[in-house]
N, C-alpha and C positions, 0 to 999 in steps of 0.2 A: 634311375632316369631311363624312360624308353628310349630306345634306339634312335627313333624319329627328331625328337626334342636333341637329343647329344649331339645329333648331324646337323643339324639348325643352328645351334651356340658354336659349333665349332666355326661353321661358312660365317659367322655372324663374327667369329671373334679374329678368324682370317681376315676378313674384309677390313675391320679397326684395325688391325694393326699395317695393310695394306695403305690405308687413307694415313696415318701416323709416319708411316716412313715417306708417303707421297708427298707431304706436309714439311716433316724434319730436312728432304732433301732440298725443297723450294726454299726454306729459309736460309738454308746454308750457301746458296747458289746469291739469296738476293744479298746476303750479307757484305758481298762483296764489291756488289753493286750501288751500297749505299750512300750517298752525297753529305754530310751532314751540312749544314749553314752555321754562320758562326758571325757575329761583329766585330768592330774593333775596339770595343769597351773588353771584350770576351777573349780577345787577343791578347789585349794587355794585362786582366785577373789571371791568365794563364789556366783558362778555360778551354782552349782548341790544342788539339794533338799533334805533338811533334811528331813528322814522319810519316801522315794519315794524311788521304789528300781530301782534300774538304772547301766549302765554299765559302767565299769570306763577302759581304756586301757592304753599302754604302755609299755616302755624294762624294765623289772626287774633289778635295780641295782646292779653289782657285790658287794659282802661282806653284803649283805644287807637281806639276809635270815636267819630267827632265827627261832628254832624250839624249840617248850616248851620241858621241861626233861619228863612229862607227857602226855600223851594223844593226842592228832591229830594237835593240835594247831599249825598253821604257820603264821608269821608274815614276812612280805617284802616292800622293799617299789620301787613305782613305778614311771616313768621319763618317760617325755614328750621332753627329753635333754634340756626345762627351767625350768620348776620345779618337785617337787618329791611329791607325798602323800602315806601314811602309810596304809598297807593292812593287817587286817587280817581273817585266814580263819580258818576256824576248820573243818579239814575231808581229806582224800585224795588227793594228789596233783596229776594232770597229768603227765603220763612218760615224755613226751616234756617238763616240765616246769623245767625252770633252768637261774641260774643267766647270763642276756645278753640278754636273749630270750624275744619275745614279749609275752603279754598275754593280755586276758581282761575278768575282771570280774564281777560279776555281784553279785549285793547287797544293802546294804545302808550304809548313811557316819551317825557317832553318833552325841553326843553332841559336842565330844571331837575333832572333825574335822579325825576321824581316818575312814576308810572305811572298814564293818563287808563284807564279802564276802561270798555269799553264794554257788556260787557256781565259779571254775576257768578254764577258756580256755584257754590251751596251742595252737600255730601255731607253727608249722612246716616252717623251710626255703623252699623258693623256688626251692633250687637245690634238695631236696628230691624224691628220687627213690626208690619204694621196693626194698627189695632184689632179690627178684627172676626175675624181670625185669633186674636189673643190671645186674645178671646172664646169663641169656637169653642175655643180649647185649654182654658177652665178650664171651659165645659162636661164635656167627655170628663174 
C-alpha cells in the first residue's frame, strides 16, 4: 500500500472510531435520562421495575382520592379501565387534577406493589380554550 492511501485509511479509521466513542458516550449519558411509561394493567402483570423511577398513566378513579388529615399527602388510584394501581403522592397536586381526569405520573412502585409519585401531571381536555380567547371569540 502507497504511503498516500495508508494515511487516508488511517484519518478515515481515526475519525470512525472518534464518531463510535462520540455516539457510545451520548447513549450512556441518555441512558440515565430515560423515563419509561408503564399502565396499571402493567403494574399489576408485574411488568414495571422495582426501584426504577418510571411513568405510570391513566383516568383517576371517581371516589378514589384520599387526602391525609395532615400534611400534603395524597393517595388515588389509577385505571387503565382493565385494571387500577394505588398512587401516592406527597406535595401539591395540579389545579387540572381531579377525579375522572387523566394523569401521569412519575415515580417508583415499592415493595408493596403501591406507586411513591414523585411528581404529578395533570392534562387538560381537548376542548379547552383560555378565556380570553373564548372572549375574543363571542366578541367577533
Amino acid at each position: 500500500m502507497n504511503p498516500v492511501r495508508r494515511k487516508r485509511l488511517t484519518g478515515v479509521i481515526i475519525a470512525m472510531l472518534g464518531v463510535a466513542i462520540a455516539i457510545g458516550l451520548a447513549l450512556y449519558a441518555l441512558r440515565q435520562n430515560i423515563s419509561l411509561f408503564y399502565t396499571p394493567s402493567q403494574i399489576v402483570s408485574h411488568e414495571a421495575p422495582h426501584g426504577r423511577t418510571f411513568r405510570l398513566g391513566g383516568m383517576v378513579e371517581k371516589g378514589s382520592v384520599k387526602y391525609a388529615k395532615k400534611g400534603l399527602l395524597v393517595s388515588f388510584v389509577l385505571s387503565d379501565l382493565k385494571k387500577t394501581a394505588t398512587v401516592k403522592f406527597n406535595g401539591i397536586l395540579p389545579d387540572l387534577f381531579r377525579e375522572g381526569q387523566g394523569i401521569v405520573a412519575e415515580g417508583r412502585l415499592n415493595n408493596k406493589g403501591i406507586f411513591i409519585a414523585d411528581t404529578v401531571l395533570a392534562k387538560h381536555d381537548a376542548n379547552y380554550m383560555p378565556p380570553e380567547v373564548k372572549a375574543a371569540l363571542k366578541k367577533n
